[in-house]
Structures are given as structure tokens and as C-alpha cells.
N, C-alpha and C positions, 0 to 999 in steps of 0.2 A: 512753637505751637503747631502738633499735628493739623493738615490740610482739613480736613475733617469737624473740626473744632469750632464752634462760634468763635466772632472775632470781637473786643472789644467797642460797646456801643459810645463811647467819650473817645474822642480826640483832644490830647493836649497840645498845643498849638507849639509850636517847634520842637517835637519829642518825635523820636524814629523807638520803635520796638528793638528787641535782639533776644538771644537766646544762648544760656549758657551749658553746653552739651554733658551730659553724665560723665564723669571719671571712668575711666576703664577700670574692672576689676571693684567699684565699688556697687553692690546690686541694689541697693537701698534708694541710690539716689534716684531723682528726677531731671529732668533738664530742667534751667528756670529760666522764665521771662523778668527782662526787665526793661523799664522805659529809660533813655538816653535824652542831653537837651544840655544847649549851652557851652562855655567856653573856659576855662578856668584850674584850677584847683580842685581836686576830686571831693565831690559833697556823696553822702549816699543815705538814702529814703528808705524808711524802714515802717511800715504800718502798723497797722491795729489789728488785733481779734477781727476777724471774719469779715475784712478788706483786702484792699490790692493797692496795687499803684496808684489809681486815678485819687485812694484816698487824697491824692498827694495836687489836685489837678489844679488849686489854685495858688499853691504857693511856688509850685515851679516856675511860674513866667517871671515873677516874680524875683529869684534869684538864680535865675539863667543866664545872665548879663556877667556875674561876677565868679560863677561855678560850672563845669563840670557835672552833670546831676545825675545819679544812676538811681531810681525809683525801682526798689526791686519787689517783684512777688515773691512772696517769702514759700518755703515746697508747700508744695500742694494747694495756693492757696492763688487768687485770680486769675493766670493764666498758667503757671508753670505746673508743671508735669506732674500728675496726680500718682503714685506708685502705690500699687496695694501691699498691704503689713506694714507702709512705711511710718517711722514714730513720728509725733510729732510735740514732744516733750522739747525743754528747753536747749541740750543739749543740739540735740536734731536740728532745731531751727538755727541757733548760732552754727553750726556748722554750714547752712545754706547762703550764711553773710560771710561768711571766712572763705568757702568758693567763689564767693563773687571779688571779695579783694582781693585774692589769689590768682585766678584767675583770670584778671583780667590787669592785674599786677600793680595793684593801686599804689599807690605809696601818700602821704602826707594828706590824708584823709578826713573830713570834718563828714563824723556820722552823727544822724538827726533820727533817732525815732521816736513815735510817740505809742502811749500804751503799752502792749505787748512790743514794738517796736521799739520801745526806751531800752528794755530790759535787755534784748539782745545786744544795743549800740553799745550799752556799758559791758558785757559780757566781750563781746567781741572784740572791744577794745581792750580787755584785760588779756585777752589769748593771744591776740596779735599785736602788742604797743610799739614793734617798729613803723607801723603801716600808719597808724591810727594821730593825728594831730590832734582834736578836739571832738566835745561829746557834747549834742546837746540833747538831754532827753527829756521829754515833755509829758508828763504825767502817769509816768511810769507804775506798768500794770504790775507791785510785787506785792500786796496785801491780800491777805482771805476774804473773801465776797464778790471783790469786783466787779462784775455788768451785774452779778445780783442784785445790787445796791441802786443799780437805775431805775426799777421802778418792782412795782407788785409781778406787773405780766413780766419784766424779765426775767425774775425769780422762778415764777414756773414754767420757762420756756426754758432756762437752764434746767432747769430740775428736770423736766422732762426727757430732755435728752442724755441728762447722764442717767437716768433708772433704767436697772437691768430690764433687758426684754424688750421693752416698746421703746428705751432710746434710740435706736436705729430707726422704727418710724418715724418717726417725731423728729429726727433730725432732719430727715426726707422731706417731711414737709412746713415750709417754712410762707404761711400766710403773710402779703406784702403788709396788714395791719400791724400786725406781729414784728417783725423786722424797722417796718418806720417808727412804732413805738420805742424798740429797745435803743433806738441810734439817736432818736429824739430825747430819749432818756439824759444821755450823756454829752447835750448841748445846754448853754443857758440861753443861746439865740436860736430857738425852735428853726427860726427859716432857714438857718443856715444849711439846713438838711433838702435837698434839691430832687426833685423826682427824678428827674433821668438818672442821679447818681441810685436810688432805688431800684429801678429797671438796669442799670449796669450789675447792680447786686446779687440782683435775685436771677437774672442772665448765667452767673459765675454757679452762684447755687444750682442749677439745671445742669451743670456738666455729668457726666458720667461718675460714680464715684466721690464727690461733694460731700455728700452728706457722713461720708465717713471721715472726712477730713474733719470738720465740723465738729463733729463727735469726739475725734484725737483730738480737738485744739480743746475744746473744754476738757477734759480731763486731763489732758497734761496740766490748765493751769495754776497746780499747786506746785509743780517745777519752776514756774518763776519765781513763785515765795521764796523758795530754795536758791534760785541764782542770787537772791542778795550776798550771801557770802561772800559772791566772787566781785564784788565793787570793790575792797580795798586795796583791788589789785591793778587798778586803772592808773594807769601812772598821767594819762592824758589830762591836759586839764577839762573839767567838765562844766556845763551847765546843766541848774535843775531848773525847770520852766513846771507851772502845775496853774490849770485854770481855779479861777478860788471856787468854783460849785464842780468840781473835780470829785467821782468817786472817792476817792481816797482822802482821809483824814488827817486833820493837822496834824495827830499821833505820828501816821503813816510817813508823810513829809518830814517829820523831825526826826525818825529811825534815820530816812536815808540822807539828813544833812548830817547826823552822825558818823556813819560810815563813810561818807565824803563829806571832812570839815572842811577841805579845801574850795569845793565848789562855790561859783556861784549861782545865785537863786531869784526868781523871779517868778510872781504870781501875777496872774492877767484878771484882771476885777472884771466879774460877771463872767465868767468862761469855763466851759463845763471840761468833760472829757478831752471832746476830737475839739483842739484850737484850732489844728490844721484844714479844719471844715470853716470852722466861724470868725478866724482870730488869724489869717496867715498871716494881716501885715505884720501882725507882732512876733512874729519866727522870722521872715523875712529880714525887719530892720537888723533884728538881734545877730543875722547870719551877714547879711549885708555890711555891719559894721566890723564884723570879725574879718572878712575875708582880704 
């Protein structure tokens, strides 16, 4: 994280930062930040649409005891290295999780994302299955509509920012009612939505360059529809976890126990979107038994 850069307003409490440097010869990339914690077997944190690590702030203490945790900013996105023209389609981001197991040489790996976050863990455990041990993804963003589906105002908050012309304002400017709505949106336990994690948010949104990332992630998101293909190629075993008030429909959920009949499946009664906000202990136990 350039000296120059705000610094993350949450502390996780045994988590040290680091920083994984551009490849030579690759101009695309960014450098990324990710958070470190605990002792174990390599686990690794993958977030949501237009979060960071600290998504991750209450479930790490949590299974830091039994893991290895690497909470990463996916590019461009929390704290990691913002690169102008750079994609942020799905291919783009799986390749940001594939440098981190690579480089930093993971091996026997239990990846955990949720959302947008699901979609990669399964993707990237399909490109890489020497590395990858287990998958646990938790309400996996791969259906049409997505955060549109959270409420009225998230629907024209998305809208606004993918329409030619004034999306670029309107990505720029992101009212804290506006943002606490959409995230409240995708909870069944309203409070689980914390203000200072608000103020950490809208802090990220202020960087130089944000709002174009913002803009890439909503329009790449019909590239995740498209990664489903690449699940039957997961050789890991997997879990599906989906909160039962979860954007996505029972439909959506029986696509992807199709394509993984292998998996197992687990639904959290009364649990929206982000479990990882309002439901850790139930990731937690599920990760804590495995390990």
C-alpha cells in the first residue's frame, strides 16, 4: 500500500497486513494487499462485490486457532493496487487468487468465499486442484440480478452506474444512506451491519480511481454467470452454504447442486446474503470441524 494512501480504519485483532508485488513483464497487474493471522493449514478469504478483507473481521478470530488465514483484497479492490484499464471480469479476478496461491506457494488449501467470492474459490480451485484441498462457498454470486434483487434503491443504484454517460458520476458518488441500504439489503439480521464497517467502506470508495473499479465490478458481473461452466471441473470436495433470505433462488441453488452433485449443502435459517457479517459462528464451526 503506497505511503501516500489512507490506511485501514478496523483492526483485526492478531492479523499483520502484507503485500503481494506485480509480476515482472505482466502490466495489468496491481500489487495486492492481504491480511495474515494464525497457525495452521492454509485457509484463504475471498469477499464480496465492493468489500475487502475486514468483510472477513469477525470470523477470522474465530478460526485463527486452527488455520493459517490469508483475507485477501481481491485487485483493485480495499486496499490493493488500483491499475487503470485494468479488467475486472471474472477471469481477471481469479487470476488475482491464483497469484496469491502461487505466490506465496500454498499448497493443501481450504478456500472460503462468499458472493462474488464463492465464484472465484470454485473457479480457482478448478485451475489450480494440485493446491486446492476444499471449497467452501457461501452464496455464490452466479445468477442474473444479484444486489438488484436487494432492494428498490439498489436496483437504481446499479442501474445508474452501468448507464452510458453519467455512470462514471454516479459511481463517484456513493451517499453513506445509499450504501448502508444496499448492504442492509443482503442481511436478515439488519444489525449485523456495524457503522465503523460503513466508515471503513466509504474510506476505500474515496481512494483515487474507486469508482472506476466499482463500475468494472458491476459490469463484469454477468462473467460470473458465465464461470459456472467451469464448476464441473472442481475436483476438490466442495461445500455449498446459502443463507435461506439469500438473493438467489431456490431455482439458482438447485442449478448449482446440479453441477456439483457431489457437494455438500447447508442453508442457515433467517440469513441473508453477507453470513460472514451476521452468521460467522456458523462458517466458523463448519471450518473448525473440517480442519
Amino acid at each position: 500500500m503506497p505511503a501516500h494512501e489512507s490506511r485501514p480504519t478496523i483492526h483485526i485483532p492478531g492479523t499483520t497486513s502484507h503485500t503481494i508485488a506485480p509480476r515482472a513483464g505482466h502490466s495489468g497487474e496491481g500489487a495486492l494487499r492481504y491480511l495474515k493471522a494464525g497457525g495452521g493449514a492454509p485457509l484463504v478469504l475471498l469477499h464480496t462485490v465492493r468489500t475487502q478483507a475486514e468483510h472477513f473481521r469477525h470470523l477470522i478470530p474465530l478460526i485463527a486457532d486452527r488455520y493459517t488465514v490469508h483475507a485477501l483484497d481481491l485487485p483493485g479492490m480495499g486496499y490493493s493496487e488500483i491499475v487503470p484499464g485494468a479488467s475486472y471480469d471474472e477471469p481477471a479476478m481469479r487470476a488475482g487468487v491464483e497469484r496469491l496461491l502461487t505466490e506465496l506457494d500454498l499448497h493443501d488449501v481450504t478456500l472460503v468465499g462468499e458472493s462474488m467470492g464463492a465464484v472465484l474459490a470454485l473457479t480457482a480451485a478448478a485451475a489450480l486442484p494440485e493446491r486446492v484441498r476444499r471449497v467452501v462457498a457461501v452464496n455464490t454470486y452466479d445468477f442474473r440480478g444479484g444486489i438488484a434483487r436487494s432492494s428498490l434503491l439498489a436496483r437504481v443504484v446499479v442501474s445508474g452506474v452501468l448507464a452510458p454517460v453519467v455512470g462514471p458520476v454516479i459511481a463517484g458518488v456513493e451517499p453513506r444512506p445509499a450504501l448502508r441500504a444496499v448492504l442492509r439489503g443482503g442481511l436478515g439480521d439488519k444489525s449485523a451491519l456495524r457503522e465503523d464497517y460503513v466508515d471503513e467502506l466509504l474510506q476505500v470508495g474515496r481512494r483515487p480511481g474507486y469508482p472506476v473499479v466499482a463500475r468494472g465490478v458491476y459490469q463484469a458481473l454477468p462473467s460470473l454467470v458465465a464461470a459456472r461452466s467451469r464448476y464441473p471441473g472442481v475436483k476438490a470436495p466442495v461445500h455449498l452454504v446459502y443463507g435461506e433470505r439469500d438473493w438467489s433462488r431456490p431455482s439458482d441453488r438447485e442449478a448449482n447442486r446440479q453441477l456439483l452433485p457431489a457437494a455438500d449443502f447447508t442453508q442457515v435459517p433467517k440469513a441473508g446474503h453477507f453470513i460472514a457479517l451476521e452468521r460467522p459462528d456458523v462458517l466458523a464451526d463448519l471450518l473448525n470441524t473440517a480442519a
